[in-house]
Steps between C-alpha positions, in 0.01 A plus 500: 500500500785757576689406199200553287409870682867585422502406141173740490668722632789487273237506211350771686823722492565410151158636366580831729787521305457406138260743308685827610479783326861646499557895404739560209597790289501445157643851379825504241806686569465866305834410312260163373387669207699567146594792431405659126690743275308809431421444127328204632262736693185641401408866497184468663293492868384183642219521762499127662262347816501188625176251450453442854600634834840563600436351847367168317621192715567168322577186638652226336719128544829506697656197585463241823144540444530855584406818274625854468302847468613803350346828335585462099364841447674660766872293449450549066414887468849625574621276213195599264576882565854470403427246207268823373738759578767322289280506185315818526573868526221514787331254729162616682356304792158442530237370748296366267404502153265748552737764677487820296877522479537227219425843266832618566639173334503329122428165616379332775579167639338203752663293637405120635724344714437098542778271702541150601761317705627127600800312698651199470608473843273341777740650780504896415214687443653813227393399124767364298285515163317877461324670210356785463275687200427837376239572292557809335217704299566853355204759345570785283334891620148325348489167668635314225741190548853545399675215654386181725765224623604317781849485640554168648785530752632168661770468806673213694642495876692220661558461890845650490389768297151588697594414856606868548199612302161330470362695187799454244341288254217761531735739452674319258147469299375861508861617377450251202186643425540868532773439255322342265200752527784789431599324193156393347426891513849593346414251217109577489434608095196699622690667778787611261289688218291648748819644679600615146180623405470745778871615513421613121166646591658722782782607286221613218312698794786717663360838578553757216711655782735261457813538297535334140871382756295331756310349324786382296666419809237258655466371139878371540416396834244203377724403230784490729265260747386277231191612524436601147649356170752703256298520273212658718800705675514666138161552413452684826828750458382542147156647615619706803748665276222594234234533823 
């Protein structure tokens, strides 16, 4: 009879146990994400807000039978900002998608951020195996779509590595996928004529004030960015000159 209460107990303790919910931050290192050259770069404002709240807790599988929470939102909007400020002239933060300040912007972006996580260790409780996925959706000034993907970031942890930090593979994940997000914009057809589009319209409409030299000036400036072609680069001195 004892030895059966004390094996219930044992079972007891192990059910106490098992099923925790451990905290872990899942946030990249600001040096995480590439850096771009500046004809890579477009001339244009970004408004962005995230698809759900920044205080949004998800749980998901550790290992040992244990799992891990964390704040995607929260941990991934450092890396988002920077992964905008790196590929456009201006980044505006909104609280929602109705917040009036997405008028001072071009474009404006969602995002959706979607993780999972696993171990392969029935000892430790940190995820060896973590992904995590942004959904990315970006309107023009009239509510048309200009770009929808999803960056699929993946990242891997041992013990020796994550026994001085519980959320590396999380880490590890979100880093992967910021920098994938950065360079599905950078390559984005739609993203790239728009960016061209407007740096030629805003050229055309410099104030009359303006010198036939600065406009010249920001002319060079575009071409020297990559941002317009030589050929365009031409077309547009020609007509300033005769403006």
């Amino acid at each position: 009879m004892i030895k059966k209460a004390k094996t219930f107990a044992a079972l007891a303790i192990a059910v106490i146990i098992s099923g925790c919910a451990h905290s872990i931050n899942i946030a990249p290192s600001s040096t995480a994400i590439n850096t771009v050259s500046a004809s890579e770069k477009f001339n244009k404002r970004i408004a962005y807000f995230l698809s759900e709240s920044i205080e949004k807790e998800v749980t998901t599988p550790g290992g040992g039978g244990d799992s891990v929470k964390y704040k995607p939102y929260r941990d991934i909007e450092g890396g988002l900002l920077r992964v905008l400020s790196n590929t456009f002239s201006g980044v505006v933060s909104l609280s929602s998608e109705g917040d009036p300040r997405k008028s001072e912007a071009e474009l404006t972006a969602s995002f959706l951020i979607s993780t999972s996580s696993s171990s392969s260790s029935v000892v430790t409780y940190p995820p060896t195996l973590f992904g995590v996925n942004i959904a990315t959706n970006i309107k023009d000034s009239s509510g048309a779509t200009v770009a929808n993907f999803v960056a699929v970031g993946e990242g891997r942890a041992e013990f020796s590595e994550f026994v001085s930090d519980h959320g590396l593979s999380g880490k590890r994940a979100a880093q992967d996928a910021l920098n994938k997000l950065q360079t599905q914009l950078i390559a984005n057809p739609a993203l790239r004529v728009s960016a061209k589009a407007g740096a030629i319209k805003n050229v055309d409409q410099q104030s009359p004030a303006n010198s036939k030299e600065a406009r010249l000036t920001e002319l060079k400036r575009l071409f020297d960015a990559g941002l317009i072609s030589q050929q365009v680069f031409n077309e547009r001195q020609k007509f300033i000159l005769n403006d």
